[in-house]
N, C-alpha and C positions, 0 to 999 in steps of 0.2 A: 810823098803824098799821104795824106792821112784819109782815112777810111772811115767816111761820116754814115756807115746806114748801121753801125751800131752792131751788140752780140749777135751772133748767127746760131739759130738751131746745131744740134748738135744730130747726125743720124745714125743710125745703125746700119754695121755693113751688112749686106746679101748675104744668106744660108747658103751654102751650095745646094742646090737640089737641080731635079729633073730637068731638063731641058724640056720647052714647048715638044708633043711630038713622041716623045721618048715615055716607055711603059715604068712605072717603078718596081724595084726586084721583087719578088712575093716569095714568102717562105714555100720551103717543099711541101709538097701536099700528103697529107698524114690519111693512114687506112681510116674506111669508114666502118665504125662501128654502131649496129644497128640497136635500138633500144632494148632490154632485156627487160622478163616481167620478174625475177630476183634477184636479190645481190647473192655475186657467187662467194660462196665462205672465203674469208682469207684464207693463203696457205700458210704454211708453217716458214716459218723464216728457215734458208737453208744456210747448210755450213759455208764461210767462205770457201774459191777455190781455187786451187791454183792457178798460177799466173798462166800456164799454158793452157788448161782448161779452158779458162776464160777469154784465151784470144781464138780457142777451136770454135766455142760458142758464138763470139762474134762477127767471126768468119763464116757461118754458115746460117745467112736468113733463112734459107730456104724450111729448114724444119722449124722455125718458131711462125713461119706463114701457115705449115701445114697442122701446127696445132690448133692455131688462131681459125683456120678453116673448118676445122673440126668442129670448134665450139661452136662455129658460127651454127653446123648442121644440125646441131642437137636440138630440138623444139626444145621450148620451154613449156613450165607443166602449166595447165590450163586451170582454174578455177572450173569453167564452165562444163570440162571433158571428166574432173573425178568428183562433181557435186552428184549424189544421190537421188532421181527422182521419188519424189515421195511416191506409197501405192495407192489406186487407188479404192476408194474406200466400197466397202461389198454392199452390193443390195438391197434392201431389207425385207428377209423371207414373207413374202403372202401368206401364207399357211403353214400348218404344224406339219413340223417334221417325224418319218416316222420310219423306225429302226426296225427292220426284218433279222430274226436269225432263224434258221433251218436246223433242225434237230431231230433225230433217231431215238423213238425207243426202241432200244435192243435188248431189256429183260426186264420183267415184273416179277417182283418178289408174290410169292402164291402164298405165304401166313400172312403178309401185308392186306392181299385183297381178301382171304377170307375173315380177318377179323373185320374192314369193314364192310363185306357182303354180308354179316351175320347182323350188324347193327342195323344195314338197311332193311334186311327181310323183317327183324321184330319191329322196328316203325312203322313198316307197311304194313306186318298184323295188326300193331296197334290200333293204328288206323281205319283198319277193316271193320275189326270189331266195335267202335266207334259208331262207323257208317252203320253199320248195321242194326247196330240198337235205336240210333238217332230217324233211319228210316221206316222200322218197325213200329216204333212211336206215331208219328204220322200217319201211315197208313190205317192206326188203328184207331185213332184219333177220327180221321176221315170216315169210317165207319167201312174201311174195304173188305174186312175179312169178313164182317160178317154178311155183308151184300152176297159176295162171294162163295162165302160158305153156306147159306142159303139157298144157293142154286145152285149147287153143285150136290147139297144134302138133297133136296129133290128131284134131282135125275137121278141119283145113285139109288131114291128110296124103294125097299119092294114089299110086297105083303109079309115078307119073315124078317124083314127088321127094317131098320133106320137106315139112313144112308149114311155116307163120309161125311164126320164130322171135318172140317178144316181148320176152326177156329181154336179146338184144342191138338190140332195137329201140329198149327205152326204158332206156337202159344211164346212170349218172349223168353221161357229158360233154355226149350228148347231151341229156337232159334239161334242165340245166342252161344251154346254148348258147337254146335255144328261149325258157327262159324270160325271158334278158337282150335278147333280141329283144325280146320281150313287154315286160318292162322300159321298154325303150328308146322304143316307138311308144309306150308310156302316157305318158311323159314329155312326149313331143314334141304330142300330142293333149290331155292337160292343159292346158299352159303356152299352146298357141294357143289354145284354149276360152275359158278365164279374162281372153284380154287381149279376144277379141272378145266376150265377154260382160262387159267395164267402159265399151269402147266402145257398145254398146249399150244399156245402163244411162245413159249421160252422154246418151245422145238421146231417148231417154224421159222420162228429170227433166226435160230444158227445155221440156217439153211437161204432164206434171202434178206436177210439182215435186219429186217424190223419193221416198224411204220413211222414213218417221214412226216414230223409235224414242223409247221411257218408259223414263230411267233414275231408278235407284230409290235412295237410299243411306241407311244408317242408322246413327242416334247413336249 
């Protein structure tokens, strides 16, 4: 009989695989290793090792689990745990700032104060005798002395003379003569005062130690 429907497809045979039903095999299940935030430095490549070494090592999971555990425990470093808070920033002072120091004098040089107790006393004469002339002027100007001397001439006056003159009593040479006396013993009464009041002060401090000044200074 001949076979009239002609060339026939050609198929391909069945894969073997799974039966309806049936799970397919799955690889062993590998430790889980959790994300790390570095790569850890390579190690150093080590020496080969012996063949027995190498089959103690392979023989024995147990200590490459307990390193693996290890690493696991160790945190890794934090970015956010060694960043630096910045400080923060001061203030800004109200008002001036002001530096106290506390200080002892405990001895006064005594030539130191009476040279200048001697310049102060002659200023202060100076000045005396200034006032002096400068008010004697005025006065007599105002016409005082001789108001003055006037009635003072007429109460003093009696039938066997004159009275007290005042106007040549307190006349400006004389006035002036008296005051540079006056002047002069200030000067001379200052400048001794002041050296034996340094002396005096120096024997006092070695017994309660001095006088206690608070200086003050400001920014």
């Amino acid at each position: 009989m001949t076979d009239a429907r002609g060339p026939q497809p050609q198929y391909e045979p069945f894969s073997a695989g799974p039966l309806p039903g049936e799970r397919p095999a799955q690889p062993p299940a590998q430790p889980y290793h959790p994300p790390q935030a570095y790569t850890p430095p390579a190690s150093a490549p080590s020496a080969p090792s012996a063949p027995g070494t190498a089959a103690s090592a392979s023989s024995a999971p147990g200590a490459s689990g307990a390193r693996e555990g290890a690493r696991r425990s160790v945190p890794a470093p934090s970015g956010r745990a060694t960043a630096r808070r910045p400080k923060p920033a001061a203030a800004p002072r109200t008002g001036p700032r002001v530096r106290k120091a506390r200080l002892r004098v405990a001895k006064i040089d005594p030539w130191s104060v009476m040279k200048v107790s001697f310049l102060l006393a002659i200023a202060l004469g100076i000045c005396t005798v200034v006032a002096s002339a400068v008010l004697w002027t005025v006065m007599d100007a105002m016409g005082v002395f001789s108001t003055v001397g006037g009635t003072i001439s007429e109460a003093t006056e009696s039938k066997k003379g004159s009275g007290f003159d005042l106007e040549s009593f307190l006349s400006l040479p004389r006035v002036m003569g008296f005051t540079t006396i006056i002047a002069l013993i200030n000067v001379v009464l200052v400048t001794s005062l002041a050296t034996l009041g340094a002396f005096i002060y120096n024997i006092s401090a070695g017994f309660v130690g001095g006088v206690e000044v608070t200086l003050a200074e400001d920014d």
